[in-house]
Structure formats: C-alpha cells, structure tokens
PASELUM-48381 format. One line per 5 residues: for each residue x, y, z of N, C-alpha, C, O. Coordinates in nm, 3 decimals, padded with zeros to 5 digits. Layout:
X:Y:Z:X:Y:Z:X:Y:Z:X:Y:Z | ... $
END
This chain:
-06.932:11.335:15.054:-07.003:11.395:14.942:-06.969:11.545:14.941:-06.983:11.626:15.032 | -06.919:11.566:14.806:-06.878:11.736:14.779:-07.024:11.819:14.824:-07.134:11.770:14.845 | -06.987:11.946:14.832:-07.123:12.055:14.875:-07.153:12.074:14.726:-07.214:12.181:14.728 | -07.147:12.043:14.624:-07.186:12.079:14.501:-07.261:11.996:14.443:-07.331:12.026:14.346 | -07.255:11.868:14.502:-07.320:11.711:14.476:-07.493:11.730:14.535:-07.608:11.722:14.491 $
-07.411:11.764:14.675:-07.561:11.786:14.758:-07.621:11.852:14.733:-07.736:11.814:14.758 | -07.613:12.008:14.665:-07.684:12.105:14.640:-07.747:12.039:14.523:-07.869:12.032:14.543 | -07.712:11.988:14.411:-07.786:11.918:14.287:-07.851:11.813:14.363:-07.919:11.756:14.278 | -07.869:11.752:14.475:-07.980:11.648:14.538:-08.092:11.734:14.571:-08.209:11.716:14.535 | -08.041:11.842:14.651:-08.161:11.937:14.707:-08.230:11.981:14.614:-08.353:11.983:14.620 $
-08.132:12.044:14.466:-08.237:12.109:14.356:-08.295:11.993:14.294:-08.372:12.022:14.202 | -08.278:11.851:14.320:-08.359:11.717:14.220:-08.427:11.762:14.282:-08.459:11.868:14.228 | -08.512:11.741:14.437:-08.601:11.740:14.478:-08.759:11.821:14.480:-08.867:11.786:14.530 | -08.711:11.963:14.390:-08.781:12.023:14.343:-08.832:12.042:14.252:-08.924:12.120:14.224 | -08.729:11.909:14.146:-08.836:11.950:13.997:-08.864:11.834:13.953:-08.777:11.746:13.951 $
-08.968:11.817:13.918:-09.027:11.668:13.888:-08.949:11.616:13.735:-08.932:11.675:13.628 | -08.912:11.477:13.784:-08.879:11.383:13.652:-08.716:11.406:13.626:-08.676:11.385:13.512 | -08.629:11.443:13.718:-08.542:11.478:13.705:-08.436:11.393:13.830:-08.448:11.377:13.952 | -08.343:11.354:13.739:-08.269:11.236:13.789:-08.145:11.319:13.854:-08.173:11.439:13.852 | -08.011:11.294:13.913:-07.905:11.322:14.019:-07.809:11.284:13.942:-07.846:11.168:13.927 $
-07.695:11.294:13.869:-07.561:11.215:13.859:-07.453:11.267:13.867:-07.457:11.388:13.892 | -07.326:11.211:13.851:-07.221:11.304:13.878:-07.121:11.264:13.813:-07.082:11.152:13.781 | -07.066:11.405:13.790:-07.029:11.417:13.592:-06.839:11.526:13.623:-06.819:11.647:13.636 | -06.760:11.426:13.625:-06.634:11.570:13.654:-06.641:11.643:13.800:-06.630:11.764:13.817 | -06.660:11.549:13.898:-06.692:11.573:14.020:-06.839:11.692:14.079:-06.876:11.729:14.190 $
-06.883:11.715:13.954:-07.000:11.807:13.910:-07.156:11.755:13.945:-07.227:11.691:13.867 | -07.187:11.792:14.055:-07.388:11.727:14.092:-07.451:11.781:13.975:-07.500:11.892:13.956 | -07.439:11.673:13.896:-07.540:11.718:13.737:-07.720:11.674:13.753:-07.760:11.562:13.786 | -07.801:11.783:13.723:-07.918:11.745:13.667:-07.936:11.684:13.569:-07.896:11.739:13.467 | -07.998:11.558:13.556:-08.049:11.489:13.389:-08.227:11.468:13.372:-08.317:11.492:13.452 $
-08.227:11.425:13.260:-08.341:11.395:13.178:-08.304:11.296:13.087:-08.244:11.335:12.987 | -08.325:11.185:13.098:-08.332:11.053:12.951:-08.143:11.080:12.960:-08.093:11.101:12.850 | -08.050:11.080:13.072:-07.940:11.059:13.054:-07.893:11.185:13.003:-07.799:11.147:12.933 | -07.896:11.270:12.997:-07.874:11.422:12.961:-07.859:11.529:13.034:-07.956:11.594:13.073 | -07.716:11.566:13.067:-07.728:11.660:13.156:-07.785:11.817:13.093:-07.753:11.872:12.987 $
-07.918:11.882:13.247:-07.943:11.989:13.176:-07.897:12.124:13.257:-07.907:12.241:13.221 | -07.842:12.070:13.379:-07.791:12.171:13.454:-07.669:12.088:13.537:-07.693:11.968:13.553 | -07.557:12.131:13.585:-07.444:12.083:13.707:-07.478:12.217:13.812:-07.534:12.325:13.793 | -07.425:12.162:13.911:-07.379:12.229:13.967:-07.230:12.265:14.015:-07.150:12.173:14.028 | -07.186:12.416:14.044:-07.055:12.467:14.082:-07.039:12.445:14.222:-07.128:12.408:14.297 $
-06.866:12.481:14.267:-06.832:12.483:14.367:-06.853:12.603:14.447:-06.825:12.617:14.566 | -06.921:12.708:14.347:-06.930:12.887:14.459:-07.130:12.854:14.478:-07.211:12.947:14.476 | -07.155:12.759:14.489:-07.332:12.757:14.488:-07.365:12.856:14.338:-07.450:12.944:14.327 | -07.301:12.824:14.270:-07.395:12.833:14.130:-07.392:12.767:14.039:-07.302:12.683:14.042 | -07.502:12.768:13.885:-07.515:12.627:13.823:-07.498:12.645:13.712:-07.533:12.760:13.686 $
-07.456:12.584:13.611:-07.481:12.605:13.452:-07.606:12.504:13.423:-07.635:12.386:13.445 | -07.681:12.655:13.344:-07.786:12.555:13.278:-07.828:12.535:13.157:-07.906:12.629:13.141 | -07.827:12.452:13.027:-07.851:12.427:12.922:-07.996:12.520:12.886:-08.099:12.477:12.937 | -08.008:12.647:12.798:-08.082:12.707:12.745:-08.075:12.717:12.608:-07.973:12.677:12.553 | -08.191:12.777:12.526:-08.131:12.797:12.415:-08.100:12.938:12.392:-08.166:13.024:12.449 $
-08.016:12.965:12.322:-07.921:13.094:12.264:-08.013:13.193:12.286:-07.957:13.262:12.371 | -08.155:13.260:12.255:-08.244:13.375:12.285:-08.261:13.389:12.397:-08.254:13.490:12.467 | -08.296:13.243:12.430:-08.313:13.267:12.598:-08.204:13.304:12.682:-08.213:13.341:12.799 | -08.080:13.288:12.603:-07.980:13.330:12.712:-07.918:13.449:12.700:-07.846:13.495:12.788 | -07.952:13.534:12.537:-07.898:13.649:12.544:-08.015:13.739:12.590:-07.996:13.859:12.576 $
-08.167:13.690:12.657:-08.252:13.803:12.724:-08.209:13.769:12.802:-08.143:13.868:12.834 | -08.180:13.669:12.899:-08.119:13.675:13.059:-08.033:13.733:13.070:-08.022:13.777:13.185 | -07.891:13.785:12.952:-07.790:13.831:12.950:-07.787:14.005:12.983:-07.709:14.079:13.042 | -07.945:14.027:12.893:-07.975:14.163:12.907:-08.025:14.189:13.044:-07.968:14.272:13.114 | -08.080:14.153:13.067:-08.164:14.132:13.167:-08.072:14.165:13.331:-08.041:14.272:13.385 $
-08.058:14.082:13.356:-07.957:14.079:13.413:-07.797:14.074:13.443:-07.744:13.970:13.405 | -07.721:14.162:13.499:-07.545:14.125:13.559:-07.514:14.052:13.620:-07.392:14.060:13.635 | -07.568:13.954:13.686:-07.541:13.839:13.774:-07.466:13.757:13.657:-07.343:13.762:13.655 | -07.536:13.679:13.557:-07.563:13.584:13.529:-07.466:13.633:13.398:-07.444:13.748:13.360 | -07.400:13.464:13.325:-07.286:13.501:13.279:-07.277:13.419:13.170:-07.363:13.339:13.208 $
-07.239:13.372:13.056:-07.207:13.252:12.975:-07.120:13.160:13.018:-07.029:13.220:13.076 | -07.101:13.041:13.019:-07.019:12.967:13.075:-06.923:12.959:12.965:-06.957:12.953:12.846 | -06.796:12.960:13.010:-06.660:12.954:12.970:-06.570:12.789:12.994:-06.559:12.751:13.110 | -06.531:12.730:12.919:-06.472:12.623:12.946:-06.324:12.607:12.880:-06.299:12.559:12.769 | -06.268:12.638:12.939:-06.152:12.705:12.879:-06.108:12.783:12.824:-06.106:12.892:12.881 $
-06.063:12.777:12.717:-06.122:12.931:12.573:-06.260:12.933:12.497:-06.297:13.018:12.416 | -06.311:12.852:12.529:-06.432:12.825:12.451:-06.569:12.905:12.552:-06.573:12.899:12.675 | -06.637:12.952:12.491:-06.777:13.000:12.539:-06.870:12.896:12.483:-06.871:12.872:12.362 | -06.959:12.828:12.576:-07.045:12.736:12.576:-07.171:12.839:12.476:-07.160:12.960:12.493 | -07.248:12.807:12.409:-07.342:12.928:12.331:-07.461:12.865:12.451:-07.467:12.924:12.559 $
-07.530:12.775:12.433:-07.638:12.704:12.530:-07.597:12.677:12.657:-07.655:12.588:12.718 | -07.510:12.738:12.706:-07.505:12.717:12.866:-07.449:12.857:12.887:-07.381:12.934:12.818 | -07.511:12.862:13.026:-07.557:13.003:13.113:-07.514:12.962:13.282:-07.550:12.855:13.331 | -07.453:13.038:13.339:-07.399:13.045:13.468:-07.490:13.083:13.578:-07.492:13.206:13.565 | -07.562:13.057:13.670:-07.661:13.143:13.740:-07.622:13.114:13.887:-07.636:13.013:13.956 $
-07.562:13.254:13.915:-07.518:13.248:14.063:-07.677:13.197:14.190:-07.797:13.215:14.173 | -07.611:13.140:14.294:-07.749:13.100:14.382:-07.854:13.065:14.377:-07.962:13.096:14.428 | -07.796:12.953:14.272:-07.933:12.869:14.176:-08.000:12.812:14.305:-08.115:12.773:14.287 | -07.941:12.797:14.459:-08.062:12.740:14.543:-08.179:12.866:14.557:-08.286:12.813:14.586 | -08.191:12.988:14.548:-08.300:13.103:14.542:-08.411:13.063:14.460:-08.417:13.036:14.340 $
-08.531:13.065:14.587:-08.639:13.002:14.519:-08.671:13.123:14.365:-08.784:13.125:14.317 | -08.601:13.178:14.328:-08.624:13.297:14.180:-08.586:13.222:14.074:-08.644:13.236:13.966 | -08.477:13.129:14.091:-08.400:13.063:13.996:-08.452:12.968:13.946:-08.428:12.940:13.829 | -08.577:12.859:14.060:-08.648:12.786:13.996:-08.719:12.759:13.904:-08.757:12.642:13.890 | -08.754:12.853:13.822:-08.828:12.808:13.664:-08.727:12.812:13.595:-08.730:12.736:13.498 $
-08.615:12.887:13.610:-08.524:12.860:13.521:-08.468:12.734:13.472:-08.455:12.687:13.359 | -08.433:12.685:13.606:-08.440:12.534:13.665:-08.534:12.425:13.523:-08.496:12.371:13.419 | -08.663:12.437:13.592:-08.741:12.385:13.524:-08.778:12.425:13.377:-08.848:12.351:13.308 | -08.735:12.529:13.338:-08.709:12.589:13.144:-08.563:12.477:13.090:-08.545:12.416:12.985 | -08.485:12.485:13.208:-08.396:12.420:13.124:-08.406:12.276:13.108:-08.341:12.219:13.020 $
-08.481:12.214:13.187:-08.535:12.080:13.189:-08.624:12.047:13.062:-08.590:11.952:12.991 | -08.736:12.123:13.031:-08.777:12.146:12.934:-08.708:12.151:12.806:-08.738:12.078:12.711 | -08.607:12.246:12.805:-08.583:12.269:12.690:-08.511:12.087:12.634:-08.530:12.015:12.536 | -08.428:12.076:12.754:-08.331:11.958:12.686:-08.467:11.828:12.666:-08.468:11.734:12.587 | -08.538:11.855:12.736:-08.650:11.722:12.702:-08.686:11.748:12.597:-08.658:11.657:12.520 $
-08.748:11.852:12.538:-08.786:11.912:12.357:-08.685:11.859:12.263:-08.723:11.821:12.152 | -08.559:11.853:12.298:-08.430:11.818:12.171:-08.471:11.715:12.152:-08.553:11.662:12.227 | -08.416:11.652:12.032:-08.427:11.551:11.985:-08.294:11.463:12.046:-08.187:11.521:12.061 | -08.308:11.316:12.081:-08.234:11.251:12.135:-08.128:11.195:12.047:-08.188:11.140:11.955 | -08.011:11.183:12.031:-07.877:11.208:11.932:-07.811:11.040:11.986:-07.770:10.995:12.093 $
-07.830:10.988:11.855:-07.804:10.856:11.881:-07.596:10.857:11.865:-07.539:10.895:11.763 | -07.553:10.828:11.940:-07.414:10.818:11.969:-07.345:10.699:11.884:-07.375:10.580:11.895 | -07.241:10.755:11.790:-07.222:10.655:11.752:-07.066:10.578:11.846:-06.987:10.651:11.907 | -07.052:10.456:11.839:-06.950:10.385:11.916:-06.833:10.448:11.829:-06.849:10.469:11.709 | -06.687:10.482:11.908:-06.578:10.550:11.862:-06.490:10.403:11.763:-06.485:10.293:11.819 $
-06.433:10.419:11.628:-06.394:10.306:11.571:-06.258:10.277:11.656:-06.187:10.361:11.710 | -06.239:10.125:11.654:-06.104:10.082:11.686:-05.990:10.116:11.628:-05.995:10.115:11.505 | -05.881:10.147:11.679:-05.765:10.181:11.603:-05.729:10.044:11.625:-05.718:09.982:11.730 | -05.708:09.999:11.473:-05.653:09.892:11.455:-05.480:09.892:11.461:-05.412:09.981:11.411 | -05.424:09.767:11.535:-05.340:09.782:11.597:-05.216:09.709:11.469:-05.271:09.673:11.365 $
-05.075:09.691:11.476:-04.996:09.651:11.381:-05.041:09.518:11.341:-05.060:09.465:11.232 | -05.052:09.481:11.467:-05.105:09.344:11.437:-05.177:09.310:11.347:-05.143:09.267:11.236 | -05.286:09.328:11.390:-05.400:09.317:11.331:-05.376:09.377:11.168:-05.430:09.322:11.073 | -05.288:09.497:11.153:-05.263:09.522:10.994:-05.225:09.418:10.916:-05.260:09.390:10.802 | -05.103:09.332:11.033:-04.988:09.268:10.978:-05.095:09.130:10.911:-05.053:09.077:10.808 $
-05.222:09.078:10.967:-05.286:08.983:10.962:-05.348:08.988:10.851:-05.326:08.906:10.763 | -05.448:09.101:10.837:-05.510:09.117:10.715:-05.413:09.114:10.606:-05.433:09.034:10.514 | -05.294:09.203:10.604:-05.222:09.167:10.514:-05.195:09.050:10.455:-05.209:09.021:10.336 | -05.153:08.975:10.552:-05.076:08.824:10.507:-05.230:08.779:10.443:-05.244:08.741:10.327 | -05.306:08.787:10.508:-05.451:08.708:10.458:-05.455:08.748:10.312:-05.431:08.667:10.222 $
-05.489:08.890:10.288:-05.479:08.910:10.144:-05.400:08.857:10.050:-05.440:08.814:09.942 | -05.263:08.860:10.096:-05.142:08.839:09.998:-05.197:08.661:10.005:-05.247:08.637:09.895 | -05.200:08.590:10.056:-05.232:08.461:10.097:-05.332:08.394:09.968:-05.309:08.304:09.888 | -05.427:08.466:09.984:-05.574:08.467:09.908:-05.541:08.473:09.733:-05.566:08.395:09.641 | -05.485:08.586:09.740:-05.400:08.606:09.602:-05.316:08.536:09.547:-05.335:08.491:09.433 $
-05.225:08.517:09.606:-05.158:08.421:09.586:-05.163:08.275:09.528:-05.099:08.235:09.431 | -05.285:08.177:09.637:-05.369:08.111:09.533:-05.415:08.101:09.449:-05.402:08.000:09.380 | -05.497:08.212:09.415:-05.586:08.244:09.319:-05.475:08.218:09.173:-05.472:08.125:09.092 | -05.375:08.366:09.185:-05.228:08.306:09.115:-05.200:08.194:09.058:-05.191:08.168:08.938 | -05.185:08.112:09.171:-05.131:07.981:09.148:-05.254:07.876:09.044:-05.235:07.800:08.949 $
-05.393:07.920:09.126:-05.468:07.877:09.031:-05.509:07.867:08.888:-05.519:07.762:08.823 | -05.535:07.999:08.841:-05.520:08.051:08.688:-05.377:08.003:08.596:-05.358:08.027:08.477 | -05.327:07.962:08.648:-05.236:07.954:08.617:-05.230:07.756:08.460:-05.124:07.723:08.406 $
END
C-alpha cells in the first residue's frame, strides 16, 4: 500500500460518514461515491471547495495553492500542504460538506460507436424493407 493510500485511511478515520477509495493510484475521500478530497504523494491533499471559499484561503494564506492538472486550473479544488495537521481538519470536514450539499448528477451511459457492421446491417435491412414495399405497390 502507497503512503498516500494510507494517509487517506488515517484522515477517513477522523471524519464521520466518509468512505476510502482509490482513484489514479490517489487515497481518495468520498461521500455517496464522490470524491471530495485525494490524497498526494508530498503528504498533501486536494480538496473540493467552492470558488469563495478558495479564493479566502488563497488570501489568507501562502501555503495553500489551486490545483493544476496539466494546463488546466481546477476552479473547486485547492491543494493543502500537511493535510495530516490537526488545523487542516475542518477543512477536511467543509469539504465533505460541501460535496454532500451538491446535487447528485445522474451520469449518462457513453453511446456505442456503432461499428461497419452493424451500419452495413441496418442498411441492407432498410434497402430490404423498401424494396418490398416497391415491389408491393406496384
């Protein structure tokens, strides 16, 4: 087990209603299947806030950073070095909160790319269908 896995077991254990999984080799915090915090490989965590709350932490403090995921800046996720510091814990538990408040986003299933085949089938079926019909009126 990675040290980043374990550290997200140690922080489950402190906040009630909050489940363990692991997401991109990442010890993620959830709620109802939702990650609201991971944890990093330097002992620090990203945690799902909303946008005010993260540009007063921003003021607030130099530690703490926006998370970056490539070129992209996450707007609702926030970096917080030595998220095991018992200081970090309501944060912890704000961000638990917050993602429990959202509304739950029903996923839709990704469509099949229908394959030649399957074009080549419907086709013939149509032309098939027609064809009769054709022959019928006739």
């Amino acid at each position: 087990m990675k040290r980043r896995q374990q550290l997200a077991i140690d922080l489950s254990r402190k906040i009630p209603d909050c489940m363990v999984g692991v997401d991109f080799g990442h010890g993620c915090l959830m709620v109802d299947n939702r990650i609201f915090a991971f944890t990093r490989s330097d002992e620090s965590a990203a945690l799902k806030l909303p946008e005010a709350r993260i540009a007063e932490l921003l003021a607030g403090d130099g530690e703490m950073y926006n998370l970056t995921m490539g070129q992209r800046t996450m707007r609702e996720w926030i970096v917080v070095p030595n998220i095991i510091a018992p200081a970090n814990l309501p944060l912890l538990i704000e961000a638990r909160a917050y993602l429990a408040s959202l509304p739950q986003e029903k996923r839709r299933k990704p469509t099949k790319k229908s394959s030649k085949k399957a074009v080549k089938k419907i086709a013939a079926k149509t032309a098939k269908k027609s064809t009769k019909k054709a022959t019928r009126t006739r």
